[in-house]
TIVOMI-606522 format. One line per 5 residues: their letters; for each residue x, y, z of C-alpha. Coordinates in pm, whole numbers. Layout:
N
a = X,Y,Z  ...
END
This chain:
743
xxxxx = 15360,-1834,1595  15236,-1533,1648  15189,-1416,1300  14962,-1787,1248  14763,-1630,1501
xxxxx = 14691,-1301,1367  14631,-1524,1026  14386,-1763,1166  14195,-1472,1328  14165,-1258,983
xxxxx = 14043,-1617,852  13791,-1658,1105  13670,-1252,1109  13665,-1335,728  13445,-1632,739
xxxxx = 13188,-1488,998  13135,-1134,758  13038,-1429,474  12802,-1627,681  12635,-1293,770
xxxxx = 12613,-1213,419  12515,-1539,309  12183,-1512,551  12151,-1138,406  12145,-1270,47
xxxxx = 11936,-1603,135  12173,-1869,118  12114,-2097,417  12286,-2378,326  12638,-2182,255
xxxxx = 12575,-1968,599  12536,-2278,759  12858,-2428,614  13058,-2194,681  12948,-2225,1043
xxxxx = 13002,-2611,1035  13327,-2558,925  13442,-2319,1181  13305,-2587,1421  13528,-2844,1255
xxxxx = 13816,-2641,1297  13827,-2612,1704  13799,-2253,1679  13572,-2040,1910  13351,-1758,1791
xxxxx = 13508,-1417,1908  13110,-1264,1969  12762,-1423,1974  12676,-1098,1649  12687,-1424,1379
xxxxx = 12428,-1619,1621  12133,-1478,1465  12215,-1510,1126  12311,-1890,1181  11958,-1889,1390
xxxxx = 11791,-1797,1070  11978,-1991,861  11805,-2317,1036  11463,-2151,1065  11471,-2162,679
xxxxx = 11624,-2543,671  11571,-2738,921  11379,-2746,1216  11594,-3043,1419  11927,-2853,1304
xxxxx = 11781,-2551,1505  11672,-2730,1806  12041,-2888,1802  12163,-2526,1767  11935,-2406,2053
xxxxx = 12110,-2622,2256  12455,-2587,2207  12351,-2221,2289  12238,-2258,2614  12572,-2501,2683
xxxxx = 12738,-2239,2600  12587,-1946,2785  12466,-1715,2471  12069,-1782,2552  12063,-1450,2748
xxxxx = 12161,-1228,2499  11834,-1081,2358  11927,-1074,1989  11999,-1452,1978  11682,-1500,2217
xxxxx = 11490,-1306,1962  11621,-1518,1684  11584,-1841,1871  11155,-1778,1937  11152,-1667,1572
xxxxx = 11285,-1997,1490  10990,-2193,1676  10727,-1974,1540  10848,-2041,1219  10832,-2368,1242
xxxxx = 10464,-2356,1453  10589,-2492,1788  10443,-2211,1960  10475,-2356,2335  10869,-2368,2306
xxxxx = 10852,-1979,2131  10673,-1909,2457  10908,-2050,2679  11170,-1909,2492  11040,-1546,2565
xxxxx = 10938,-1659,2903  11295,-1681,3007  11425,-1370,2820  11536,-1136,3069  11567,-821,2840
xxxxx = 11266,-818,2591  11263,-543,2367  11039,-420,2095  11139,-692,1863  11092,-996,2154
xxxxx = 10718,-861,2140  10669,-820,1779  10864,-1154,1717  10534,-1337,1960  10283,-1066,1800
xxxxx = 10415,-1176,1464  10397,-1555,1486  10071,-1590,1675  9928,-1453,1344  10108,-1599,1129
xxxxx = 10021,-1958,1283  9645,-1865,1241  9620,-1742,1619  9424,-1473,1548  9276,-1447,1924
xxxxx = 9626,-1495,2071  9768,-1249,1818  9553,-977,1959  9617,-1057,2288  9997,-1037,2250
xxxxx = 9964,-710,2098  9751,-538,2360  10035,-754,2648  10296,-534,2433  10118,-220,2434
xxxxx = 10083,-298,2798  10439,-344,2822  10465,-6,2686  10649,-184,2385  10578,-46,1998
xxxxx = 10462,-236,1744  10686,-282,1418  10480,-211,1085  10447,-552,1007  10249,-652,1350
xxxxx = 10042,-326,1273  9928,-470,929  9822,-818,1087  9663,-617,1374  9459,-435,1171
xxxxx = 9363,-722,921  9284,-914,1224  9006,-701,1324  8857,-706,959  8881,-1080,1002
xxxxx = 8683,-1084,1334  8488,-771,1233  8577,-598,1562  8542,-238,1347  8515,-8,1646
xxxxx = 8846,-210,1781  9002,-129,1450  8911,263,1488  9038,258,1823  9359,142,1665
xxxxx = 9379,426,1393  9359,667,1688  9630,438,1860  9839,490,1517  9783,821,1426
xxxxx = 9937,884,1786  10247,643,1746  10318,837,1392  10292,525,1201  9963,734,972
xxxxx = 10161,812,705  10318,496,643  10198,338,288  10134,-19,415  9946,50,735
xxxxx = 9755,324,525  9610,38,279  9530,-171,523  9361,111,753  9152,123,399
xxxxx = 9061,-229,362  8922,-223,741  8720,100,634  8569,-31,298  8385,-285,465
xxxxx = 8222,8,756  8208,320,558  8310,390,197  8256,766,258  8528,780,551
xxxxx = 8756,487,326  8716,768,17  8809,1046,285  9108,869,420  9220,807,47
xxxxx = 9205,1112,-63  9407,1222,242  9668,1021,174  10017,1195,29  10116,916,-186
xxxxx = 9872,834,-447  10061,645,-680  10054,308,-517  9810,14,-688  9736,-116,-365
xxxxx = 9505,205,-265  9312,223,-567  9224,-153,-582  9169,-144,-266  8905,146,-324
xxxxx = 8781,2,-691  8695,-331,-479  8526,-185,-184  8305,26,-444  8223,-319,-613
xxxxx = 8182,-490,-335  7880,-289,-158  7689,-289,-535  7871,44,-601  7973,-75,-926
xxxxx = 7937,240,-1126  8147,436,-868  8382,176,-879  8455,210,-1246  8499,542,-1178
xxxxx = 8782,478,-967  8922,253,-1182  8912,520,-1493  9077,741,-1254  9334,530,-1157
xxxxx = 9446,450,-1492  9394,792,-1675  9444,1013,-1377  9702,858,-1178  9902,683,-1467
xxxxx = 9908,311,-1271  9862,-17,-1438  9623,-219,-1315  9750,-575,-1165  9515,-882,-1135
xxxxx = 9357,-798,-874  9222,-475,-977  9110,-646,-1274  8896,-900,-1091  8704,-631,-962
xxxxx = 8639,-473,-1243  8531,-777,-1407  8273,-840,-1159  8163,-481,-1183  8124,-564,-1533
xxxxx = 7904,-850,-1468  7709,-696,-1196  7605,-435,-1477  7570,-660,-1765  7804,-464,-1947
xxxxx = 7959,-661,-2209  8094,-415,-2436  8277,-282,-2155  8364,-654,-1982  8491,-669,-2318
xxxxx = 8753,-369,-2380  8877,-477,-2032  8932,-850,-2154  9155,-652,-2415  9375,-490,-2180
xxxxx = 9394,-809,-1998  9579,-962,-2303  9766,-639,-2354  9955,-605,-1977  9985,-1059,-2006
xxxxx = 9771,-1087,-1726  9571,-1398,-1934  9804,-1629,-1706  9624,-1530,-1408  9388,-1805,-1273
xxxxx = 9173,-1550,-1110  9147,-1316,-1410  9048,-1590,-1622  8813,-1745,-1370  8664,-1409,-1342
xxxxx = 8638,-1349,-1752  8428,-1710,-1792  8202,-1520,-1520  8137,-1228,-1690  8093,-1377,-2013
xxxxx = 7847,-1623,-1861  7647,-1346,-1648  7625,-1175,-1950  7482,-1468,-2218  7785,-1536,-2363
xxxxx = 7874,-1860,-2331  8065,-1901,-2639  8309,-1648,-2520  8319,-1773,-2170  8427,-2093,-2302
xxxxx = 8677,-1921,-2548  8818,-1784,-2186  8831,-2110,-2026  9014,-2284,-2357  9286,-2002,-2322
xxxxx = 9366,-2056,-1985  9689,-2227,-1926  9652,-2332,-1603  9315,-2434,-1457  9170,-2527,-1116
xxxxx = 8835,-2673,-1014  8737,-2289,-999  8760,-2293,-1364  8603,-2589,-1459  8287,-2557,-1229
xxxxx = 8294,-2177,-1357  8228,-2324,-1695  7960,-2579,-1624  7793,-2347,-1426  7777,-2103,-1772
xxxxx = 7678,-2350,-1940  7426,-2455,-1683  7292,-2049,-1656  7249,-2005,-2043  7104,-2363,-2100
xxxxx = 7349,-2544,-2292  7330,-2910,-2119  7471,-3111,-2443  7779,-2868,-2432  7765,-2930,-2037
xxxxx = 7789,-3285,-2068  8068,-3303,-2285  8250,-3061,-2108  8166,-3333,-1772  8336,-3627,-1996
xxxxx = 8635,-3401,-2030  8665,-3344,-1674  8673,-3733,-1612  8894,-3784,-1904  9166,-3522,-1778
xxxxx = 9092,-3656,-1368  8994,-3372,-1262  8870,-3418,-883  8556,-3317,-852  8420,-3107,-536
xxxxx = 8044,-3029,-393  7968,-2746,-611  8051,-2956,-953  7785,-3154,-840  7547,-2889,-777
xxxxx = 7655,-2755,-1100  7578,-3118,-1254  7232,-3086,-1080  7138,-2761,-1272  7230,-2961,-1583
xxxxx = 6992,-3269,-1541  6717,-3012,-1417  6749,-2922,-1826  6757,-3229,-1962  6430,-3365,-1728
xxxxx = 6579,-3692,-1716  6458,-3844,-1354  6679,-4137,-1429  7046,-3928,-1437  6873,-3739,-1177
xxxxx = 6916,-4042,-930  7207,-4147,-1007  7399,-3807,-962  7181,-3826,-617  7363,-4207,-571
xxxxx = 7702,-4050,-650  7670,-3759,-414  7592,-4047,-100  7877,-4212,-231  8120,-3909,-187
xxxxx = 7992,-3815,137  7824,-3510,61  7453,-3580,144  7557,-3384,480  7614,-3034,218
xxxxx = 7335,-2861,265  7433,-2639,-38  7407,-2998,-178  7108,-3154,-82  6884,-2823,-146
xxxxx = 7020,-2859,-524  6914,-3204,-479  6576,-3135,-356  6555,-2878,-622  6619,-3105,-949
xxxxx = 6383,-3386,-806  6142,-3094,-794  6179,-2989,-1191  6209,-3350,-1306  5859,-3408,-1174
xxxxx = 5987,-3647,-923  5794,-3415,-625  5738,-3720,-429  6126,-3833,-368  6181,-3480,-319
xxxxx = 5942,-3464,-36  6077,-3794,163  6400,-3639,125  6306,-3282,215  6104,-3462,564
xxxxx = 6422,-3691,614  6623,-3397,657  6715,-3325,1017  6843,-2962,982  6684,-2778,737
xxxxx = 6763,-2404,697  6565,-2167,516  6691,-2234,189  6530,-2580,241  6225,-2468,337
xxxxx = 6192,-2238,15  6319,-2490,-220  6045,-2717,-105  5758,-2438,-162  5886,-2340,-512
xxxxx = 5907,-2743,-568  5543,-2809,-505  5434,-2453,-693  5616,-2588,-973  5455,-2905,-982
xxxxx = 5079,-2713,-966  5068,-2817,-594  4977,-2446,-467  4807,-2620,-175  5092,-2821,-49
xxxxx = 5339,-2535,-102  5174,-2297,132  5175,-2567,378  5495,-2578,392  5499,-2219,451
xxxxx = 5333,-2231,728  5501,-2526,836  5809,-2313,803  5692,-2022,982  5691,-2258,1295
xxxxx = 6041,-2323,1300  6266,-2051,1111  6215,-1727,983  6130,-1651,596  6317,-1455,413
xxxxx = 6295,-1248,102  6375,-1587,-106  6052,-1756,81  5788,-1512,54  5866,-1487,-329
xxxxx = 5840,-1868,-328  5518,-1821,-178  5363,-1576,-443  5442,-1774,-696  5231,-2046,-547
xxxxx = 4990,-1783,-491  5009,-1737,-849  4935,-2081,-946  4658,-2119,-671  4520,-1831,-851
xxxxx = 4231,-1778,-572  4172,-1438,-479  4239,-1467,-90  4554,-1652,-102  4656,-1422,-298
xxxxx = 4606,-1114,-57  4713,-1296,252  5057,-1362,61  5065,-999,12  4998,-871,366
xxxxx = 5288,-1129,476  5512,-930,322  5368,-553,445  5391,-665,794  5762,-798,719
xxxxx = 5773,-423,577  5908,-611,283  5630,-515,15  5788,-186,-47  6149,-350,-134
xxxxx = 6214,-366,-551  6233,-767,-473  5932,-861,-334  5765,-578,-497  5820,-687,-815
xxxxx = 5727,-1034,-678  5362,-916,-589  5316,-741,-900  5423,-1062,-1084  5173,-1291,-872
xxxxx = 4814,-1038,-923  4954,-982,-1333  4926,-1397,-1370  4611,-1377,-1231  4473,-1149,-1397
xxxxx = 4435,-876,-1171  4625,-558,-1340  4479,-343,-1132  4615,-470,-822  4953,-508,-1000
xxxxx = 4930,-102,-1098  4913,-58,-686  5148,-291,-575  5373,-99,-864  5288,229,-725
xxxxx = 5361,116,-363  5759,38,-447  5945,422,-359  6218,345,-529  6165,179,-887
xxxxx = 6408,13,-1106  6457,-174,-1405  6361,-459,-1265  5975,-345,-1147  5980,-133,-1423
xxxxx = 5992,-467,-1679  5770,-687,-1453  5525,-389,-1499  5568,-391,-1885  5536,-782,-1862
xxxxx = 5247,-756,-1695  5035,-563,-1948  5171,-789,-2219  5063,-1126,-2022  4708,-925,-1980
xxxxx = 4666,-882,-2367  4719,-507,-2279  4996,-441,-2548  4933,-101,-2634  4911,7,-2278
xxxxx = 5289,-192,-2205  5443,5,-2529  5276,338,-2318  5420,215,-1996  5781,189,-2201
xxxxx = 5770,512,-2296  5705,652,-1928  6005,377,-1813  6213,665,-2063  6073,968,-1917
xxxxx = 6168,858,-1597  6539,863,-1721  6500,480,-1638  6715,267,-1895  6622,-58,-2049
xxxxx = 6804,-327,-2008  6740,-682,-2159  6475,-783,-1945  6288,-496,-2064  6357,-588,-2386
xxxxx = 6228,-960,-2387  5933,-811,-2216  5795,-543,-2472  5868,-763,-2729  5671,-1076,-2555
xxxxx = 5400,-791,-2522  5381,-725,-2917  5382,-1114,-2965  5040,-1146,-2732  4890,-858,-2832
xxxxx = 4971,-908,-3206  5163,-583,-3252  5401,-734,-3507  5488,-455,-3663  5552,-210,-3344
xxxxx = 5730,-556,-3180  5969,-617,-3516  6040,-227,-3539  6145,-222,-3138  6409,-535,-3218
xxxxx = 6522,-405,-3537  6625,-74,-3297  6740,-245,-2964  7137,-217,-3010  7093,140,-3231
xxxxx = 6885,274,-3004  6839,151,-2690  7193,-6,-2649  7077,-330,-2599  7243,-669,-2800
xxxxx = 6963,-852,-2875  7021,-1248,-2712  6853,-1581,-2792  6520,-1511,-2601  6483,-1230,-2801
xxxxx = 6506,-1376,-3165  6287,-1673,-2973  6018,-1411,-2915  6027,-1253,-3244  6026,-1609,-3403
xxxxx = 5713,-1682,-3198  5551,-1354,-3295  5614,-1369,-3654  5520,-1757,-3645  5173,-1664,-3488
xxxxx = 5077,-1358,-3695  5152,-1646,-3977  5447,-1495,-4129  5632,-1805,-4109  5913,-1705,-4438
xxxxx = 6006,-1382,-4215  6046,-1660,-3905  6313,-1865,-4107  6449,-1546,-4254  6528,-1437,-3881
xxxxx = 6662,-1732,-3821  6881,-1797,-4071  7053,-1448,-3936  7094,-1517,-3582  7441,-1444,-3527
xxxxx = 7718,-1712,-3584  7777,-1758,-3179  7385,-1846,-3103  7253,-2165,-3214  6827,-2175,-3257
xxxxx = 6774,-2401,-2975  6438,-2595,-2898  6237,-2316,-2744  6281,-2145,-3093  6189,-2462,-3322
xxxxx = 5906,-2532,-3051  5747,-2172,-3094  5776,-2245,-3474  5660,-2603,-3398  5365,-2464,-3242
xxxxx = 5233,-2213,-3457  5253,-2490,-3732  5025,-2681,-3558  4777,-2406,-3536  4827,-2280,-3883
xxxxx = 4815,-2628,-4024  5166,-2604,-4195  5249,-2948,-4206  5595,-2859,-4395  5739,-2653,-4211
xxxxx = 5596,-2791,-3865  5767,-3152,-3977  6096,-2979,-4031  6087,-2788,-3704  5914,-3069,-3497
xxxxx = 6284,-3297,-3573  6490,-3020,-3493  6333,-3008,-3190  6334,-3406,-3084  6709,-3332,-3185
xxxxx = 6772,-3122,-2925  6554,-3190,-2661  6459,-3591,-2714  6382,-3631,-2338  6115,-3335,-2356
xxxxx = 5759,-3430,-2360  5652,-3107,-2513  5776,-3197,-2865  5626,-3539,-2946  5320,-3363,-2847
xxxxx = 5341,-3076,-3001  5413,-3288,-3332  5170,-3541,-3249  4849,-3263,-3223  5023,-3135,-3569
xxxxx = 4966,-3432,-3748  4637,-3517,-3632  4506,-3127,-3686  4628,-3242,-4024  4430,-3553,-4053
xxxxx = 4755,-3737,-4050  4665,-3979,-3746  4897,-4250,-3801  5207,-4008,-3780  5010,-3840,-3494
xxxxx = 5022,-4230,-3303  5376,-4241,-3431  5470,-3961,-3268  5292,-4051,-2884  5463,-4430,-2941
xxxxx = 5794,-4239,-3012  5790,-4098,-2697  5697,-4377,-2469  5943,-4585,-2653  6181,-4355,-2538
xxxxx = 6077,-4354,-2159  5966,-4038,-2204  5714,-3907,-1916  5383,-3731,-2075  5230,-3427,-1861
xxxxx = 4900,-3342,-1970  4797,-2980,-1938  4588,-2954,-1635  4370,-2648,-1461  4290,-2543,-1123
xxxxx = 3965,-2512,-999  3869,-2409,-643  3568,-2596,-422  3559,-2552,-58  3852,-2396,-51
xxxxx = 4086,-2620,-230  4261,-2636,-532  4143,-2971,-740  4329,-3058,-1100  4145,-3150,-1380
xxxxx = 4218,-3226,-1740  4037,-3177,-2056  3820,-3436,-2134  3866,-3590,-1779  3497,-3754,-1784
xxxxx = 3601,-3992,-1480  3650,-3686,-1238  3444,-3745,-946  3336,-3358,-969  3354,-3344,-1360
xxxxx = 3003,-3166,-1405  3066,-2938,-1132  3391,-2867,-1291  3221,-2807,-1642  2945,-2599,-1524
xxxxx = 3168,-2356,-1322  3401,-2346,-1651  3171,-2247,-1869  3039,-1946,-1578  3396,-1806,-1589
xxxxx = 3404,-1814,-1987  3089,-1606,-1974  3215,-1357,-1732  3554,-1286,-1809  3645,-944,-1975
xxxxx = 3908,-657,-1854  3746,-315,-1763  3985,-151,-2020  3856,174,-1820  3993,116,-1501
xxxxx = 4316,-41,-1609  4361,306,-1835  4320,546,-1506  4516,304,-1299  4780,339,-1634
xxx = 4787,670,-1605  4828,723,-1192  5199,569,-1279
END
């Protein structure tokens, strides 16, 4: 008898060392077999040691079999001990019923340090990000320590709710507790201080003993990238993998992508896309999401979309990633196959496909899909987006449907400042200057303009073209102290340059302290929109000296410069050179802008020649075959302009600007019955004609007319004051020289 005792016990000993192994190694279901089965048996547990693990066991199960556990505990007396009281509130966090965790520690008699992590713990983990805090300054209270783990959350908690100077109270509060050198707490102490100070985050990294872990340097790559630091952010990342030997993971990788893109540095977005497929990180959605941006941001679409087709796996991320290149580098026909695949596959479409969608019809200048996208969106439920209904607003706007976009715009009960802005570049778009600075001040009445808005209103400015306006636009923006800022800046000296006023563009130039590429091109641009071509190729040259590096803006804009100014020869030597010598892969706008200024110097075999060698990724869209189209028309190549004038209907057949285009051909060409052809073509096709117009101001406002208009009420008024201007108009090449050479 006795020795069936002894054997039962070694039985029972044995079979509580496997259910605590079984929770060690993850195996609920076995731990919690085993303890059925000693239940089964009649056989009491010598200690409450295997509580815990059979606690956890059910935390990871079932939540009902560990409120049925709970209570056989407390039948049986073992609720007091603090290790199984520990394990039992673990189990209702776990499981997110807080109030019976609380109750649970409530009634604990002992707490120790892991009673008040275990409440820390959960209360973050179930989102309570308030109560979380709170429970961690009751523990410190309690004169309690925090574990690492509650440490991490702590400190994430404060980058969450931005509490920074809380968050550098608690480095002081760990540096003191000895928990500074620990890895973990380290990264996240970086995290907090990338978002404050990158100059303390770079001092507390290089501080740090261990500098092997990938953690730290994303951590610092990302913060770099994230302020607009991208260069320094490369940096790191060249560091980390030359210098300190790591890997990078996918995360580091996303950040370097977008570095990439904020630079517009494909070669380099491109050797990184290489060691993506050499460390097999082409799996990761976020990589690939990212590599379809960068490809996009940087004009090429055909490899974004090479990106997207590799991806094995792909959210709505990735698809609305992909419209929205398309959408950016003006590929609608590619967009809207791309939209028939979506509904083929099912994919679920969200708010910003939609907005994506509305970029797409803005292209095509179809009113008609324009509405109905506008139908679908109140059918969803998102007419109360007001990401949404701006895009909305916005696409009414460019498909010259300015009316429906105002009822909508007035029908709108909250209307934040993107609204407002939307609205005025609407109506400047639509050569309602007028109306758009109405809305201005309308807007000024109820919120606060930004940067966006007063760049809306120049460009109104710009169209109104009247002298005043245009200076009362600009002292808006000195006494927002925003005329100095590269932005607006370069806004200003956009608005005077289309109105001919190059002078006051050299000042507002001169006014911006810090100069970049960007004011730097708009300068450029300006000279070349003036006819002043010699004088942009000067300015170009100075851009150099001032160890300021071109970019493709620049580009587009010296060569648009040779175009007007009829520098073909400077303009076709500067593209020939742009990737030799100036680093610079020249895109579609560029060939589109040499086409144009070979086509108008005449040189129409050099035009096809160019095109025929456009690289094999970039097709000659319509803006090409319409600059081609158009310098037919005024050449009087009727071959060539017939050929082009298809291609274009081809690709744009919605587009009023090629069945005019080709209609003014033919008749220039005597051909008027083709000419007729061409204008029945278009309203056959429900096309919607815009006739050139001008702007003229009396009294103060800004009246349309159109050539020819003899029923104008103020025709010979019109006429009179027409024919004044044409008299009077000339540059003082003198004065825009000195104000050339003050840069």
């Amino acid at each position: 008898m006795r020795f069936s005792n002894i054997h039962s016990g070694l039985r029972l000993s044995n079979s509580i060392s496997t259910i605590k192994e079984a929770s060690s190694s993850r195996k609920w279901q076995e731990a919690l077999q085993l303890y059925r089965e000693i239940r089964l048996s009649g056989s009491q547990l010598p200690d409450s040691s295997v509580l815990p693990s059979i606690l956890k066991a059910c935390s990871n199960v079932s939540f009902k079999l560990g409120t049925a556990m709970h209570g056989c505990l407390i039948k049986q007396g073992c609720q007091s001990s603090t290790s199984v009281a520990n394990s039992t509130i673990d189990l209702y966090m776990k499981w997110g019923d807080l109030d019976s965790a609380h109750r649970a520690f409530v009634s604990l008699k002992n707490k120790d340090s892991v009673s008040w992590n275990v409440m820390v713990h959960g209360n973050f983990s179930n989102g309570g990000v308030v109560a979380g805090l709170w429970w961690f300054k009751m523990a410190r209270f309690a004169n309690f320590q925090p574990n690492v783990a509650s440490l991490v959350l702590v400190i994430h908690a404060f980058r969450e709710r931005k509490s920074y100077s809380e968050g550098f109270a608690a480095h002081g509060y760990i540096i003191r507790s000895g928990f500074s050198a620990i890895l973990s707490v380290q990264n996240s102490l970086l995290s907090l201080y990338t978002e404050v100070d990158l100059f303390l985050a770079h001092k507390l990294f290089d501080e740090m003993s261990v500098r092997n872990d990938i953690v730290s340097w994303s951590v610092m790559t990302g913060g770099f990238v994230q302020i607009g630091e991208d260069e320094h952010g490369l940096l790191m990342f060249r560091d980390m993998v030359t210098v300190a030997g790591i890997s990078p993971d996918g995360v580091t990788i996303v950040s370097v992508l977008k570095a990439c893109t904020n630079l517009r540095d494909i070669s380099l977005g491109t050797m990184v896309h290489g060691l993506v497929v050499c460390r097999g990180l082409e799996d990761d959605l976020f990589v690939g999401n990212s590599l379809i941006d960068m490809y996009s941001k940087c004009s090429k679409v055909h490899s974004s979309f090479k990106a997207f087709k590799a991806m094995p796996e792909k959210n709505i991320v990735s698809w609305n990633s992909m419209l929205s290149a398309y959408a950016l580098n003006e590929k609608p026909l590619e967009a809207a196959a791309l939209l028939r695949t979506m509904v083929e596959e099912g994919v679920e479409k969200d708010e910003v496909t939609f907005v994506n969608v509305l970029q797409i019809v803005k292209q095509f200048l179809d009113s008609l899909q324009c509405r109905s996208v506008h139908s679908a969106i109140i059918r969803r439920g998102y007419e109360s987006n007001e990401l949404v209904m701006n895009s909305v607003i916005d696409a009414y706007a460019k498909c010259n449907l300015i009316e429906l976009a105002g009822i909508l715009f007035d029908g709108m009960k909250k209307k934040d400042v993107v609204t407002w802005s939307t609205m005025i570049a609407g109506f400047a778009y639509n050569g309602d200057p007028d109306k758009a600075i109405s809305i201005f001040k309308r807007m000024n009445e109820e919120v606060k303009p930004n940067k966006v808005s007063i760049m809306n209103l120049m460009e109104a400015c710009a169209v109104s073209a009247e002298s005043r306006q245009l200076k009362w636009a600009h002292g808006i923006a000195v006494r927002r102290c925003l005329a100095s800022e590269v932005a607006v800046g370069t806004a200003i000296i956009d608005m005077y340059s289309k109105c001919g006023d190059i002078a006051a563009s050299i000042r507002a130039f001169n006014q911006i302290p810090e100069k970049n590429v960007v004011c730097w091109s708009a300068m450029i641009s300006a000279f070349g929109i003036n006819g002043l071509a010699h004088e942009a190729l000067i300015l170009f040259e100075k851009m150099k000296q001032n160890d300021m590096k071109p970019n493709a803006v620049t580009a587009l804009s010296v060569l648009s410069a040779c175009s007007h100014g009829g520098l073909v020869e400077e303009g076709f030597s500067f593209f020939t050179s742009m990737a030799k010598k100036h680093k610079i892969t020249p895109g579609l706008e560029h060939y589109s802008c040499v086409v144009d200024m070979l086509a108008r110097a005449g040189k129409f075999k050099d035009a096809l020649e160019l095109i025929e060698k456009m690289p094999e990724e970039m097709e000659a869209g319509a803006s090409i075959w319409g600059t081609l189209l158009s310098s037919c028309r005024s050449y009087g190549n009727i071959v060539l302009g017939s050929g082009a004038a298809s291609r274009v209907l081809e690709l744009e057949p919605l587009n009023s600007t090629g069945y005019m285009l080709a209609s003014n051909l033919y008749a220039n060409c005597g051909l008027m019955s083709d000419s007729a052809k061409m204008r029945r073509l278009a309203k056959e096709r429900g096309v919607k004609v815009i006739a050139g117009y001008s702007l003229v101001h009396i009294n103060s406002l800004s009246l349309r007319f159109v050539a020819g208009d003899e029923f104008n009420p103020r025709a010979d008024e019109i006429y009179l004051m027409v024919e004044q201007l044409h008299s009077v108009m000339k540059i003082d090449y003198l004065q825009v020289l000195d104000a050339l050479l003050s840069i």
